[in-house]
VMD Tcl script that draws the C-alpha trace (Angstrom):
set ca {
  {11.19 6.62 -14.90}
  {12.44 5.33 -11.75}
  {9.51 3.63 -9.90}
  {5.31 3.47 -10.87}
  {3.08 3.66 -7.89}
  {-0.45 2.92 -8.35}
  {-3.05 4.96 -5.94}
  {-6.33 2.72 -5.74}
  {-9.23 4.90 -5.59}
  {-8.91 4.67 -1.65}
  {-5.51 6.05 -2.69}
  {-3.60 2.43 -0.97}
  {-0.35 2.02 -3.27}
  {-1.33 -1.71 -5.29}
  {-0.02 -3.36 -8.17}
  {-0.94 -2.75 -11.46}
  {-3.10 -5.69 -12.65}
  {-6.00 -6.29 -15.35}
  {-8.47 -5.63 -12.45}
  {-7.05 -2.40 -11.57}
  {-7.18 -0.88 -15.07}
  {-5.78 2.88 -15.16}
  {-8.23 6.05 -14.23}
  {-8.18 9.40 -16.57}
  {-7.37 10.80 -13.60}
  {-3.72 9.37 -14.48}
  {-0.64 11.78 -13.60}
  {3.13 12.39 -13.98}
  {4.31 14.30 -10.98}
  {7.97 15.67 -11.86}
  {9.88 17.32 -9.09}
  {12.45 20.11 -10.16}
  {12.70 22.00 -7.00}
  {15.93 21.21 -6.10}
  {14.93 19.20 -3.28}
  {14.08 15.49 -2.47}
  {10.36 14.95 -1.68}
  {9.95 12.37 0.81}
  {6.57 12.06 0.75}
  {3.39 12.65 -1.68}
  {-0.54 13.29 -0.74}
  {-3.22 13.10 -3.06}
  {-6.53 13.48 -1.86}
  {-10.11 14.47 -3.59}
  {-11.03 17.74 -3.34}
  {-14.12 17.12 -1.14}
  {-12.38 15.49 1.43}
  {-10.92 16.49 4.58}
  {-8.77 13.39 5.00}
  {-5.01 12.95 2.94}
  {-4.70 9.64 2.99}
  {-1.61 7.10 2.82}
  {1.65 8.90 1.44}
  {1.65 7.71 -2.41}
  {5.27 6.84 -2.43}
  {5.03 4.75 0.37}
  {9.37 3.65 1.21}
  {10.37 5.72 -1.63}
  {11.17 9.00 -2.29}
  {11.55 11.54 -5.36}
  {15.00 12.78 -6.01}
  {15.19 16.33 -7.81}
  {14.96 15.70 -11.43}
  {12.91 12.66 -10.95}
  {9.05 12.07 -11.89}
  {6.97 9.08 -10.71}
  {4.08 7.87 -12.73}
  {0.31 8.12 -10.19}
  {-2.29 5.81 -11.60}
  {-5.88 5.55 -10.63}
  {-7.99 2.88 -10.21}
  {-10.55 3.68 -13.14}
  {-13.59 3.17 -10.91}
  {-12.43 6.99 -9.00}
  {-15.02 9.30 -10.25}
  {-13.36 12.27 -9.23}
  {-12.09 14.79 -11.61}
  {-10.50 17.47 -8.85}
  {-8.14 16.64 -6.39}
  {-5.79 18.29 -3.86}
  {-2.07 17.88 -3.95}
  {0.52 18.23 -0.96}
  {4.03 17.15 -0.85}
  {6.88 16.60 2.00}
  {9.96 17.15 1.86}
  {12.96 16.04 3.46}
  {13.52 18.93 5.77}
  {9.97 18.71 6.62}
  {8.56 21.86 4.53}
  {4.86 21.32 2.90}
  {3.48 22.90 -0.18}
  {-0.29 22.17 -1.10}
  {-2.28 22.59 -3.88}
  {-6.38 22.72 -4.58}
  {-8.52 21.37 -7.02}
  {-6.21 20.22 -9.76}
  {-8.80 18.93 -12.44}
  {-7.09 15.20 -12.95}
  {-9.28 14.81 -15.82}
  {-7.77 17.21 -17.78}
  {-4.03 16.82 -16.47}
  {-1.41 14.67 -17.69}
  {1.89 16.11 -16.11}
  {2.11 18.63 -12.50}
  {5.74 20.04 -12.31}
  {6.86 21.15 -8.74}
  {9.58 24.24 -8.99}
  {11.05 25.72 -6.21}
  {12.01 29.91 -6.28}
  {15.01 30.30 -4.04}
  {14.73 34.05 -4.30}
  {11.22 34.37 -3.38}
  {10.87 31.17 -1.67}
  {7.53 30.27 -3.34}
  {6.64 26.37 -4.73}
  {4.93 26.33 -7.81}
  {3.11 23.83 -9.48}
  {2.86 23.98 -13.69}
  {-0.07 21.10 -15.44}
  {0.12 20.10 -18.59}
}
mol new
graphics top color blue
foreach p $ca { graphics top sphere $p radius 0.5 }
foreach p [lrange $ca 0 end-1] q [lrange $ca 1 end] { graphics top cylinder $p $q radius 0.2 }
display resetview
């Protein structure tokens, strides 16, 4: 794993510490589309607002996955997931149950040019 980032439940990158113990809503987000994501959203459902970019500086390289955390006090089980990537093409997903998820893989389909998203 190359980098953790921690989302607070305001979804603000922090430190891991003993205060900010991890959420179930807990996530590896694995990028296999070929492409480098430069940026990563991840909002709750309910809201009309995306927040701060999770990866802050960084980015994630093809291949790579980067470990979300939660702060454990976020109540919400379904949240919506967009990413950005270095060209500046979005892809956006609704109401992944975070509760339930452990691992969302992004693939790319060159020949119908559709982003897919794969839990686990």
């Amino acid at each position: 794993m190359r980098f953790i980032l921690v989302a607070a439940a305001a979804l603000f990158a922090v430190s891991a510490t003993p205060a900010f113990a991890e959420g179930k809503q807990d996530f590896d987000l694995v990028n296999k589309t070929g492409y480098t994501i430069d940026k990563v959203f991840v909002s709750p459902s309910n809201s009309d607002d995306w927040e701060d970019d999770v990866l802050g500086r960084d980015v994630l390289d093809d291949g790579d996955k980067v470990h979300i955390t939660f702060h454990r006090a976020a109540k919400s089980c379904k949240w919506d997931l967009k990413v950005v990537y270095s060209d500046a093409e979005q892809a956006e997903w609704d109401e992944f149950d975070l509760c339930e998820v452990s691992k969302i893989t992004i693939r790319y389909n060159k020949k119908s040019g559709e982003t897919s998203a794969v839990t686990e």
